[in-house]
N, C-alpha and C positions, 0 to 999 in steps of 0.2 A: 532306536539305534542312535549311533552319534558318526557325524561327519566331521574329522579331526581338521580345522583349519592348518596353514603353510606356517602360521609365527603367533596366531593371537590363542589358542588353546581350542573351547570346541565350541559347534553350533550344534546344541543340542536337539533334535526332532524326534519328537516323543507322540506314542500312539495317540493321544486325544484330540492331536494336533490338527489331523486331517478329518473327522466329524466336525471338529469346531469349526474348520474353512469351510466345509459344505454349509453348514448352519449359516456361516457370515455369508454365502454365494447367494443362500434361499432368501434370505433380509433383504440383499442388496436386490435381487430381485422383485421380491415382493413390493419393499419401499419407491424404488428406482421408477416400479411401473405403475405406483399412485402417484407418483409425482408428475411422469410424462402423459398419465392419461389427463389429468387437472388443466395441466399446461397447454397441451399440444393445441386444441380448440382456438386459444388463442395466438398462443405464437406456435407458428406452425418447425421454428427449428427444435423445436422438442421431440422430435420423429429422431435424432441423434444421438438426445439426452445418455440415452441407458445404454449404446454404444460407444460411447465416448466411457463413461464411466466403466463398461468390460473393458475395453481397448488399455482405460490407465491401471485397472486392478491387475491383468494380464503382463504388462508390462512391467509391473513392478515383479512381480512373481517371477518373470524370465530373466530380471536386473539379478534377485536373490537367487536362480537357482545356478546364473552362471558366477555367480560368484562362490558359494560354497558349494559348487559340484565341480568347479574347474579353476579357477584362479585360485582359491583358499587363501586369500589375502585381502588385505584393502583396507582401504579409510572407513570403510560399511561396517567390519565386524570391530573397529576401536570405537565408534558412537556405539554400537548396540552394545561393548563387554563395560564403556563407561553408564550408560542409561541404566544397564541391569546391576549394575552395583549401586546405583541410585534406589531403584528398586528395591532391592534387599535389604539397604539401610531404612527404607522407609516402613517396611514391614517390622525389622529389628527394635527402631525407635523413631517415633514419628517428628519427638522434639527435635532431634539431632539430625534426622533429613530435613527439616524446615532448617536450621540453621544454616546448613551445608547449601541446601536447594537457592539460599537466597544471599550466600555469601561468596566472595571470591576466593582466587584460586592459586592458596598457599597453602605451604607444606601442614600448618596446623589446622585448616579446616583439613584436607585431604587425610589426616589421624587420625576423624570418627570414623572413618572405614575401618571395617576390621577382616581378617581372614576369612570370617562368616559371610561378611556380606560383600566379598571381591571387591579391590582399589582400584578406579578408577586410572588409564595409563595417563604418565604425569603430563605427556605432552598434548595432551586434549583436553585436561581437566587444567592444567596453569596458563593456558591460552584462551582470552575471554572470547572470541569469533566459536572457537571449539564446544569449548563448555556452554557457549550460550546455546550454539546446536544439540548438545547435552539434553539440556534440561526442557528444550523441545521437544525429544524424543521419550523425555520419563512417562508422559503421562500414557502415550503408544504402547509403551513397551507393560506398564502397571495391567492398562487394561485388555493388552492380551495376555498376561498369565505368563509372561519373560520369553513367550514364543518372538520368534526372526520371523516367519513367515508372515503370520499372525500379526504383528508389527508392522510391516511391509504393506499387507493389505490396508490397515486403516490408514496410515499417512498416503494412500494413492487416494482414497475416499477422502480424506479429510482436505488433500491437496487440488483435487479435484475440482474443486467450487471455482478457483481461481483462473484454470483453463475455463471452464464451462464462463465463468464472466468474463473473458476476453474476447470467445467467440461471440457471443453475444454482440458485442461490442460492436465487432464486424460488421456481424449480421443485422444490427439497426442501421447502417449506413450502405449497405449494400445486400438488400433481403433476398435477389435476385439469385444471388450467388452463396444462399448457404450451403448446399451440397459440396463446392467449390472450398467452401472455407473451413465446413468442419474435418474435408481432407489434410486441409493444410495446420488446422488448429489442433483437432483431437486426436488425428490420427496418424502423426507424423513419429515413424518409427522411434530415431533417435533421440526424441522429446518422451516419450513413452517408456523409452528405457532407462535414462540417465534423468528425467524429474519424478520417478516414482517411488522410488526407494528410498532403502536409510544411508542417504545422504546429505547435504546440508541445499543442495543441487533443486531438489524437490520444495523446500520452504521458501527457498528466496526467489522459483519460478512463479510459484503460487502468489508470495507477496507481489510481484512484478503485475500482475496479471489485475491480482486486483486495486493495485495503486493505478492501472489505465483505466480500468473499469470503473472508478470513482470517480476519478476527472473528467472520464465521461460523461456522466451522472453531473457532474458540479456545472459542465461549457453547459448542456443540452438543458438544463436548469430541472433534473428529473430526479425524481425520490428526496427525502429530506436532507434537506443542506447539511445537519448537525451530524447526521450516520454517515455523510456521505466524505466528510469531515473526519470524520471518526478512522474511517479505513483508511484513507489517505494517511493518515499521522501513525495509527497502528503497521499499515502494512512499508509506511518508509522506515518508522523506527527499524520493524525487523529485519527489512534489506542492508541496513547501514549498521546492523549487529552483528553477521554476517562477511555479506559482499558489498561493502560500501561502495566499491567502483562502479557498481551496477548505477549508481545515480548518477555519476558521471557522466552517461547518457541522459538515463531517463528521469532527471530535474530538468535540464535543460529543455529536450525535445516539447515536454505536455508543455513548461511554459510557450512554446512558441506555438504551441496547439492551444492554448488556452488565449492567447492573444491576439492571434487569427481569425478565431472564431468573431471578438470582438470587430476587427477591420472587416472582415466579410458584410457586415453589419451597416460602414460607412459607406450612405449614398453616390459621394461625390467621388469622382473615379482618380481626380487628382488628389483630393487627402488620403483617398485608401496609399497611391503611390507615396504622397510626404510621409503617411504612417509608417510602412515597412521599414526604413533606416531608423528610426525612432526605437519601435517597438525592437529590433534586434538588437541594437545598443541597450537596451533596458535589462534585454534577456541576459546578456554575453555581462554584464555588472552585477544585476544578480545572481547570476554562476556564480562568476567567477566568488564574489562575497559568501556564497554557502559554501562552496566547497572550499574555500580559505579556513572558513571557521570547522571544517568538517576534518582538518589535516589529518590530526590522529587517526581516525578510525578510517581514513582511505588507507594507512598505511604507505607500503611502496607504490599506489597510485596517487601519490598526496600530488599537487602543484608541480613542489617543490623535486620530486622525486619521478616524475611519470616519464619525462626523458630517458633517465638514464635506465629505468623499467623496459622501456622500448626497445633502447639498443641490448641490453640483456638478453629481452624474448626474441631479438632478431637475431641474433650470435645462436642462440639453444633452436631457433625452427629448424636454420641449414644444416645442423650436423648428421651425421650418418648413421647415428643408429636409432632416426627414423625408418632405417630401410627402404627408402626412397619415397617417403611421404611429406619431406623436407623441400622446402625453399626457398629462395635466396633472393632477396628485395635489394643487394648493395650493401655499403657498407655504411656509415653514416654517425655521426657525433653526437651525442646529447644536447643538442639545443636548438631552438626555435628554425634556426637557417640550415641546420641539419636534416631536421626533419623535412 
């Protein structure tokens, strides 16, 4: 049968569809429970493991079913109708989907699409944040067979790893309390719904998670420097392809986690205190120099622009057709004594 979307055309679910989810359900089980039987002996938050991982496949699956059984709209089915036109060029011509796959996004690469293999809409495919989520999504969408649902499950698996290392994380600094945190970590509803899916929501939570989880690794001086390096550079590149604002925070914070760690270290109780103004002036120069150099791809939260970003979202909270979910901070100017 077919579920006619509100503007994007259809979501097609097709009878194989639902054997193949039970087949992925029995793997994820199967695999999930070698993995936490391996584990658990030694670290005992793997009593979680395969609950966290139901909890995010679950959640993705109630992301996609309230979107194409009730909203029939969304930013969810333009990445899955551009990915699947991805798809079909690449089965069409493998040449002509590498060229596409690895070029940007004008009108003359967007003409290897043909009627055959559906055009990608232009305002996701000529905006590089979109299209890079695009091309994210291809290799999802290739190896479920052009299934939505199917799609859905594996980026909740594939995203997965990312929450699971951040609990972690947690739970090496406070083991006392994993029950406590994988409430808070794996099982927090609104995190389960909106970072599962095909969204762009789901890759750059996952990066997020494991850009902490590597810093972690790097302060605690644990697993190899080089891998640990490695994710760190992979998982900010893909944040700042994205959501670059997301580094806005979280550059600055791990430096002052990474530099802490350091003073924790200093014996003498008076330089730990000379360190602290030091070490924040270090942090607040180096910011400020990365995200200078980062202007473009913060976009409207560049420096230069994050003011008047401010007063903008402050004007759009208060208005009324929140329905009263709206409100109202003052009114206030774009600049430093404004804010």
């Amino acid at each position: 049968m077919y579920i006619n979307t509100f503007v994007y055309g259809k979501i097609p679910i097709e009878i194989w569809e639902l054997p193949a989810l039970l087949f992925l359900f029995f793997l994820v089980l199967v695999v999930g429970g070698i993995i936490k039987r391996q584990k658990i002996r030694k670290f005992p938050e793997y009593e979680f493991y395969l609950w966290g991982l139901w909890a995010k496949i679950f959640g993705g699956l109630f992301f996609a079913s309230i979107y194409v059984f009730f909203y029939r709209e969304g930013d969810t089915f333009s990445y899955y109708e551009c990915a699947l036109a991805f798809k079909n060029l690449l089965y069409h011509d493998i040449s002509d989907f590498w060229y596409v796959y690895t070029s940007g996004g004008t009108q003359e690469v967007k003409s290897f699409f043909t009627p055959d293999t559906g055009e990608p809409l232009w305002y996701i495919f000529s905006e590089d944040k979109t299209r890079f989520v695009t091309k994210l999504l291809v290799p999802f969408v290739v190896l479920s067979g052009g299934s939505y649902f199917i799609t859905t499950v594996f980026i909740s698996i594939f995203t997965y790893g990312g929450l699971w290392s951040l609990y972690r994380v947690f739970v090496s600094h406070f083991p006392e309390y994993r029950k406590n945190l994988a409430i808070g970590v794996l099982f927090m509803p609104s995190v389960l719904c909106w970072g599962s899916g095909i969204l762009k929501d789901s890759f750059t939570l996952a990066a997020t998670c494991y850009f902490i989880a590597a810093t972690n690794q790097l302060i605690s001086k644990k697993g190899s420097v080089l891998w640990n390096v490695l994710i760190l550079l992979l998982s900010g590149w893909m944040i700042s392809s994205v959501k670059a604002y997301i580094l806005i925070i979280l550059f600055p914070g791990t430096l002052v986690w990474y530099f802490y760690s350091y003073i924790k270290g200093i014996r003498n109780a008076l330089l730990r205190v000379l360190a602290i103004p030091f070490i924040y002036l270090v942090v607040i120069l180096i910011s400020f120099g990365a995200l200078t150099q980062m202007g473009d791809s913060l976009g409207r939260f560049n420096l230069d622009n994050m003011f008047e970003t401010a007063v903008v979202t402050q004007q759009d909270l208060k208005q009324d057709y929140y329905d009263g979910n709206s409100f109202d901070i003052g009114d206030f100017d774009a600049s430093t004594m404004g804010v």
